[in-house]
LOPAPA-158282 format. One record per atom (N, C-alpha, C): residue in one letter; atom name; y, z, x. Coordinates in steps of 0.2 Angstrom, whole numbers, plus 5000, padded with zeros to 4 digits. Example, Ala and Ser with C-alpha at 12.3 -4.5 7.8 and 13.67 -1.06 7.14 Angstrom:
LOPAPA-158282
rest / atom / Y / Z / X
A / N / 4972 / 5039 / 5066
A / CA / 4978 / 5039 / 5062
A / C / 4984 / 5039 / 5066
S / N / 4989 / 5035 / 5064
S / CA / 4995 / 5036 / 5068
S / C / 5000 / 5039 / 5064
END
This chain:
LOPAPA-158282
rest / atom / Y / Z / X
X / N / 4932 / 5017 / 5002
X / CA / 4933 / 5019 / 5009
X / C / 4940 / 5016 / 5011
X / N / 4945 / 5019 / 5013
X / CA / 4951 / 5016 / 5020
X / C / 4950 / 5019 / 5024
X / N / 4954 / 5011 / 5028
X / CA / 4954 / 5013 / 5036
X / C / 4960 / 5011 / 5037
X / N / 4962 / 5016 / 5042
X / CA / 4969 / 5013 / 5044
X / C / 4968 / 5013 / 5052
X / N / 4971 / 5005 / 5055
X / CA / 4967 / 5004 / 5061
X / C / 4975 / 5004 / 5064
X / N / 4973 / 5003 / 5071
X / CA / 4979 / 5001 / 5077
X / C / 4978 / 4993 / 5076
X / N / 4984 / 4989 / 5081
X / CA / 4983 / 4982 / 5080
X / C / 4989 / 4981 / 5085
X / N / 4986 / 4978 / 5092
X / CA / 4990 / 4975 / 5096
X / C / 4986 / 4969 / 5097
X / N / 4990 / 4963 / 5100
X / CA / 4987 / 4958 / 5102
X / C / 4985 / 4958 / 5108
X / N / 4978 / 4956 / 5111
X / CA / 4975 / 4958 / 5118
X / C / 4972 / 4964 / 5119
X / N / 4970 / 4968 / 5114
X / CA / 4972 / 4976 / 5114
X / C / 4966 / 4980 / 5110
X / N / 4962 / 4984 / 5111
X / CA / 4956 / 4986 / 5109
X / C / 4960 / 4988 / 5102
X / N / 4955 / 4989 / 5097
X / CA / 4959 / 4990 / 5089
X / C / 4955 / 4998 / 5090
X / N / 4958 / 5002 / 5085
X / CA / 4957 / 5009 / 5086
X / C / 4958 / 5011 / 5078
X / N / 4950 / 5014 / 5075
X / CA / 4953 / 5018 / 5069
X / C / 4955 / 5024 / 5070
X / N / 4961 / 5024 / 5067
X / CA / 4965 / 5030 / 5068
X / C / 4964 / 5034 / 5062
X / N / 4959 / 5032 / 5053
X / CA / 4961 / 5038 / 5049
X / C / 4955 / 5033 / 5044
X / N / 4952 / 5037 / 5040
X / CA / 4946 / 5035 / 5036
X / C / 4947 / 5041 / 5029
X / N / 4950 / 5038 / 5025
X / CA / 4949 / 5042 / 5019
X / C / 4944 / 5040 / 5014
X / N / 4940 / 5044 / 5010
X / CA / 4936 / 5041 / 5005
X / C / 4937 / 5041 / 4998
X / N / 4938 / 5041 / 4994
X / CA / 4938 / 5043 / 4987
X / C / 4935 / 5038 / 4980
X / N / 4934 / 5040 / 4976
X / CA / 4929 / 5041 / 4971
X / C / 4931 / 5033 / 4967
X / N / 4926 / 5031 / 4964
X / CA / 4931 / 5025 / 4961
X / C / 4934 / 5026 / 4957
X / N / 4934 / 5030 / 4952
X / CA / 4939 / 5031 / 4949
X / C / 4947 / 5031 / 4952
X / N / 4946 / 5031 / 4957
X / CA / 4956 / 5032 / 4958
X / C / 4957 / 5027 / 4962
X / N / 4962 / 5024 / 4961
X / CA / 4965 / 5017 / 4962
X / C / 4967 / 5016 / 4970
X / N / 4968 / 5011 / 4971
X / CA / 4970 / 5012 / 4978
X / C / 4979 / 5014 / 4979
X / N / 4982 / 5011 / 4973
X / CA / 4988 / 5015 / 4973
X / C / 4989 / 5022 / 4975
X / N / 4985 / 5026 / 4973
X / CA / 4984 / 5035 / 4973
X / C / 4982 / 5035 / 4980
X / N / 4981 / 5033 / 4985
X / CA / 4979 / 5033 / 4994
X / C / 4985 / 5034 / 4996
X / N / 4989 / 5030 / 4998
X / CA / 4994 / 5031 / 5002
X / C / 4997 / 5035 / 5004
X / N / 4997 / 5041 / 5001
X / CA / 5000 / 5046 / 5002
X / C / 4996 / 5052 / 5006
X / N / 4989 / 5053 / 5003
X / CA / 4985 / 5055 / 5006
X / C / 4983 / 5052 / 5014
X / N / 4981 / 5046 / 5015
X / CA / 4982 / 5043 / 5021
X / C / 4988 / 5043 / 5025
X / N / 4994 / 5046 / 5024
X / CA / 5000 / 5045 / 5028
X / C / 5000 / 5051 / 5029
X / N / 5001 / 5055 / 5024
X / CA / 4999 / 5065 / 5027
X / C / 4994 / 5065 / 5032
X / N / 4987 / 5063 / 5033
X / CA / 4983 / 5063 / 5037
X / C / 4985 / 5062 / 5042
X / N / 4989 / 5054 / 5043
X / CA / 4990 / 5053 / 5050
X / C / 4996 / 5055 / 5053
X / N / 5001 / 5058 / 5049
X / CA / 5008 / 5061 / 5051
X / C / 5004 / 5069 / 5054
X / N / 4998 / 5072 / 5051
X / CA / 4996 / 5080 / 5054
X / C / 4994 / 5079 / 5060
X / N / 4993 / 5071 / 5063
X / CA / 4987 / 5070 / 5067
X / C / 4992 / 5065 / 5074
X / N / 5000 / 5064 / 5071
X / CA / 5004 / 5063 / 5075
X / C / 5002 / 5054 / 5078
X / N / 5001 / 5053 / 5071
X / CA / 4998 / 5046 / 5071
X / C / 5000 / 5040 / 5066
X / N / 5006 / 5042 / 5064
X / CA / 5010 / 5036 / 5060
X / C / 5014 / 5029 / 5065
X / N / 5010 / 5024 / 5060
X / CA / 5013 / 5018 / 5063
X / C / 5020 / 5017 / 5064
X / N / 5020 / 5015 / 5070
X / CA / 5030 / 5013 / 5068
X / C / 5031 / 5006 / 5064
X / N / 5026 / 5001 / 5064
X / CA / 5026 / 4996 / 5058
X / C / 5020 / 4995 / 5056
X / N / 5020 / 4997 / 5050
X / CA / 5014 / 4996 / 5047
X / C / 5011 / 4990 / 5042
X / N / 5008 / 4988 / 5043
X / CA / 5006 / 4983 / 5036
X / C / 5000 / 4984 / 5034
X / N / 5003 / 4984 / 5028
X / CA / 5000 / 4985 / 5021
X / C / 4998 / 4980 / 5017
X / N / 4990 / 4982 / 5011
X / CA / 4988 / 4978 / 5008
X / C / 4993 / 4977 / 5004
X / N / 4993 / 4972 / 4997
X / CA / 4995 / 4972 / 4992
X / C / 4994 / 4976 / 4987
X / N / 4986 / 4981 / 4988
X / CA / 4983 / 4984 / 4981
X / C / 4988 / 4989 / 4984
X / N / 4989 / 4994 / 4988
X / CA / 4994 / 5000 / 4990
X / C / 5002 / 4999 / 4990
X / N / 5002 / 4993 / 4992
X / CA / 5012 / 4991 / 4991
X / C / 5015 / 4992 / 4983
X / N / 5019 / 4997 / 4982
X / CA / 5025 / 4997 / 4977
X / C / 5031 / 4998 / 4977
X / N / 5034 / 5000 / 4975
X / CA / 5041 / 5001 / 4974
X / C / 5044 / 5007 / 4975
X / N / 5039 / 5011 / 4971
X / CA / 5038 / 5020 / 4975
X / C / 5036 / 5021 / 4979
X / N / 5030 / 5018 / 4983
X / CA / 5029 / 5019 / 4991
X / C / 5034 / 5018 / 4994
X / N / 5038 / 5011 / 4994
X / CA / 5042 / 5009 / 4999
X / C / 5047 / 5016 / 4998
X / N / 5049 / 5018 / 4994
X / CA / 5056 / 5024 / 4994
X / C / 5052 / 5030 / 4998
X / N / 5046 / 5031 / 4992
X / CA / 5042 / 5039 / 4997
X / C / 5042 / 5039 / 5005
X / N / 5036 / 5033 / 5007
X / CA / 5036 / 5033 / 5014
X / C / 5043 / 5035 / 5017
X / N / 5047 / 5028 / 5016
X / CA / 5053 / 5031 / 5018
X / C / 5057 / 5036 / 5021
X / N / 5055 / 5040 / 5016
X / CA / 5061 / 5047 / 5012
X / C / 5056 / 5051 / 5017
X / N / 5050 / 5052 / 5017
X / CA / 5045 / 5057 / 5020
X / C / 5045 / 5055 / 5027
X / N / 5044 / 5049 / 5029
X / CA / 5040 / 5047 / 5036
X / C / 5044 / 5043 / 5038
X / N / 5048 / 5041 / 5037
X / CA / 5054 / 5037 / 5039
X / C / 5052 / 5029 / 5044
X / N / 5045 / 5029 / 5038
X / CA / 5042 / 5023 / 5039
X / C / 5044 / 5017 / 5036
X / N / 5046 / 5012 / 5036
X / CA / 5044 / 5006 / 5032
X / C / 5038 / 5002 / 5032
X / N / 5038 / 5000 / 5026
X / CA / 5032 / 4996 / 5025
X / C / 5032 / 4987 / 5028
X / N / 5027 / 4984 / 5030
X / CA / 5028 / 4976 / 5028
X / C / 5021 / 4974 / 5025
X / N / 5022 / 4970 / 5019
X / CA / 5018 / 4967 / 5015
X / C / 5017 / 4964 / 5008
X / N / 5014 / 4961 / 5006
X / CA / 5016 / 4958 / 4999
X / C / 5015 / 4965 / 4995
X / N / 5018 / 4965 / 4987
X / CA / 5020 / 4969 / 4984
X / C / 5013 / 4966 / 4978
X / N / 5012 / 4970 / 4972
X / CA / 5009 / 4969 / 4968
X / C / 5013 / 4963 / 4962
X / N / 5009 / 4958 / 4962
X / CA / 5011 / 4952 / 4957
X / C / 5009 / 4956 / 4951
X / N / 5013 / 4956 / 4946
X / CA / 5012 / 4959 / 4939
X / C / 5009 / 4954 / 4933
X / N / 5002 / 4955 / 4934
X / CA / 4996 / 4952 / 4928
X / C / 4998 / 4953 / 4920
X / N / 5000 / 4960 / 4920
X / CA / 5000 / 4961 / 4912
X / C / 5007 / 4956 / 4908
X / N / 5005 / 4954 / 4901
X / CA / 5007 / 4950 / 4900
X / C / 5015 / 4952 / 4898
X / N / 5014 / 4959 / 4900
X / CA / 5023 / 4960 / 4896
X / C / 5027 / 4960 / 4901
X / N / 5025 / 4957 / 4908
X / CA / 5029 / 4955 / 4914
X / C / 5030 / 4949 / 4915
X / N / 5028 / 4944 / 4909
X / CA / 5029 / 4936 / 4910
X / C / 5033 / 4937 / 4903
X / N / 5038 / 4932 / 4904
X / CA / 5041 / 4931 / 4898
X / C / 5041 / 4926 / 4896
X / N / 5041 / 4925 / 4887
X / CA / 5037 / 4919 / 4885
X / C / 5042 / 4914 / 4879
X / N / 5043 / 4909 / 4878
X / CA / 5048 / 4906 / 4875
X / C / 5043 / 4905 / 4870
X / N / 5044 / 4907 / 4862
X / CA / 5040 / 4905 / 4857
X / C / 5043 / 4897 / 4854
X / N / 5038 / 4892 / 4854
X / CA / 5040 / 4886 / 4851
X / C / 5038 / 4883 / 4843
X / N / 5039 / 4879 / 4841
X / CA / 5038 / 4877 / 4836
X / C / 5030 / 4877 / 4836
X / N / 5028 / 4874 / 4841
X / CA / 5022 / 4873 / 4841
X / C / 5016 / 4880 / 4840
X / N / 5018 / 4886 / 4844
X / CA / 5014 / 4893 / 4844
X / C / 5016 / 4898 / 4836
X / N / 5021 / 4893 / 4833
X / CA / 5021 / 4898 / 4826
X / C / 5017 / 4894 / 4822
END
């Protein structure tokens, strides 16, 4: 499940959009469908923040391009190991 809520401080919080989908599909594959929803429904935030599981590189540009939103929030830290680079020593041969 997402929600995408309002957020004022002092301010009642309002969910503005609930989308479901299957485990199968990542949280990456949301934002696009949750931003169509609230753009139909004239409810796109003027600043949004975002988890880390939905912030990319391709969002930031999509939104953009599309909704002339920008994003704020952490990006995805990159776990797989061909994003760490590694100095082979005497010791690891």
């Amino acid at each position: 499940m997402h929600l995408s809520k309002t957020w004022k401080p002092r301010a009642v919080t309002l969910i503005t959009n609930i989308e479901t989908a299957s485990a199968l599909i990542i949280d990456e594959g949301m934002p696009d469908t949750i931003h169509r929803s609230l753009a139909n429904n004239n409810l796109l935030p003027n600043k949004p923040i975002i988890d880390a599981s939905y912030l990319d590189a391709d969002l930031l540009v999509i939104t953009s391009k599309h909704y002339q939103i920008d994003f704020f929030g952490p990006t995805h830290v990159q776990l797989q190991w061909q994003a760490h680079s590694y100095t082979l020593t005497r010791d690891l041969l």
